[in-house]
N, C-alpha and C positions, 0 to 999 in steps of 0.2 A: 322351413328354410329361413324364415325369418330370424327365428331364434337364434339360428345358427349364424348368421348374417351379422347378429346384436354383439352375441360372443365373439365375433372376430374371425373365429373360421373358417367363414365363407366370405370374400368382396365381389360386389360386382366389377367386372372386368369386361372390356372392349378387345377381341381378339380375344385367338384360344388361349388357353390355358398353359398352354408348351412353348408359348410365346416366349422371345428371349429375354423379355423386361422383369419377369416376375421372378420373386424370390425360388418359388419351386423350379424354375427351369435352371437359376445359375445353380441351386446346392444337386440336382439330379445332373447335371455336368460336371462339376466340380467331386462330387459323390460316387459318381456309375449306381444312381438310384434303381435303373430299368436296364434289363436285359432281356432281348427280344430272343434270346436262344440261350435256354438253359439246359444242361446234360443232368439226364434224370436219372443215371447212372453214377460217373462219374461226375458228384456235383464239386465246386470247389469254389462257389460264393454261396453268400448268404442268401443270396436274391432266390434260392433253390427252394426256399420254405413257400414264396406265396406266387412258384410256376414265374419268374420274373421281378415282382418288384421289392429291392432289399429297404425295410423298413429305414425309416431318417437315423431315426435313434440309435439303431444296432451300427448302422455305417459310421456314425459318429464317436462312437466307442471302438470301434473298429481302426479309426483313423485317426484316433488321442493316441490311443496304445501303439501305434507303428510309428508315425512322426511327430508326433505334436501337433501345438498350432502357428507354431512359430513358422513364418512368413505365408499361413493360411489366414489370415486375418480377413479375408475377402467372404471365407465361410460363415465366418460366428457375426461380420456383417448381417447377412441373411437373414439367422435367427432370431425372433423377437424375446424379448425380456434381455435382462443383467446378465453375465455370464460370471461363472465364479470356479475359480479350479484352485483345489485342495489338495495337496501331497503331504500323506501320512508318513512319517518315520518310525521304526521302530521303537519304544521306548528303552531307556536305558536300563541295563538291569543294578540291581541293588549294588555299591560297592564300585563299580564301574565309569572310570571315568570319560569324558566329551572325546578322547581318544581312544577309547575302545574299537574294536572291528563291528560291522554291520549285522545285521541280523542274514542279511542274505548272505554274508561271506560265512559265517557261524553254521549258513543252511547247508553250504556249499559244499564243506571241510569234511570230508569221507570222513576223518576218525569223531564226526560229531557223532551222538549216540541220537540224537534228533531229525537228524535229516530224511529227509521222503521224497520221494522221485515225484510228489505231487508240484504242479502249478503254483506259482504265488495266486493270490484270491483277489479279484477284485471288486470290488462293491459298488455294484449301478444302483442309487437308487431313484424311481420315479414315482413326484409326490401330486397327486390327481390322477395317477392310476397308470395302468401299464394294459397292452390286449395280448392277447394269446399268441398271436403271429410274433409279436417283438421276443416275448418270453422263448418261442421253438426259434428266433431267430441266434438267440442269445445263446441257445444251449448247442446250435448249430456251431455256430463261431467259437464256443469250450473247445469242442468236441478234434477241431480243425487244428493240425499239429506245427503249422506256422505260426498258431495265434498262442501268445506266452501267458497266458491268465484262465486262471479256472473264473466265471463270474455268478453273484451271487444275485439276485435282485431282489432288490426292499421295495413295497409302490404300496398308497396307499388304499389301492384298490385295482382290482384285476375290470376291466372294463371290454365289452362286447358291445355291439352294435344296440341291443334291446339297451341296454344300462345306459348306455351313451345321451341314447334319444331320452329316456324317460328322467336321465337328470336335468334335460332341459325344461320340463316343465315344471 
């Protein structure tokens, strides 16, 4: 616990956990982190992978891809580290000029010889590793016919509970 404690991811705290001061309580409000009633049939969050609670990371890819962050700035508050958002454009093809049409409008265009009824792709990647839960959470959220993104995820290591603890020593 200590080590953990060293690293950051544990503080001590006065009062529970669920308490309204702490960063976990504003982003699992702000999120819909936990749901106390999930249908294990008809599932339709994410939160359906771990019986209730939808992983940080997948919610947050979840809610870039629907609205942005524009006027959620309260959220990425929360979060510790630099935040850094990147949008990729398609490159330009050979010949073609800064007026050309988009690559999506090119995917769009029925008489394209290219087009495919597949998803744009998007690329999550997490660098210190990623766990298994976020990865079935991820392929959940593909799979879900609201969500506009097939997702790929790059990490630089697949991490479980044993891995976790023995990188601490």
């Amino acid at each position: 616990m200590s080590k953990l404690e060293k690293l950051g991811a544990l503080k001590r705290r006065e009062g529970s956990y669920f308490d309204s001061g702490s960063s976990f309580a504003t982003l699992r409000k702000s999120l819909s982190l936990i749901h106390s009633e999930v249908d294990n049939v008809d599932y339709d969050d994410i939160s359906y992978v771990s019986s209730g609670y939808a992983p940080l990371s997948v919610k947050l890819v979840q809610h870039v891809t629907s609205s942005g962050w524009k006027g959620r700035e309260d959220i990425l508050k929360e979060l510790p580290g630099r935040i850094v958002q990147v949008q990729q454009s398609a490159p330009q093809e050979p010949g073609q000029n800064h007026t050309g049409t988009s690559l999506s409008s090119r995917l769009n265009d029925p008489t394209n010889a290219l087009r495919t009824n597949a998803k744009p792709v998007l690329v999550v990647f997490f660098v210190g590793g990623v766990s298994l839960m976020e990865i079935a959470a991820m392929r959940l959220l593909t799979k879900m016919a609201s969500f506009p993104y097939e997702i790929v995820c790059c990490t630089t290591n697949v991490v479980n509970g044993y891995s976790f603890l023995a990188s601490l020593e």
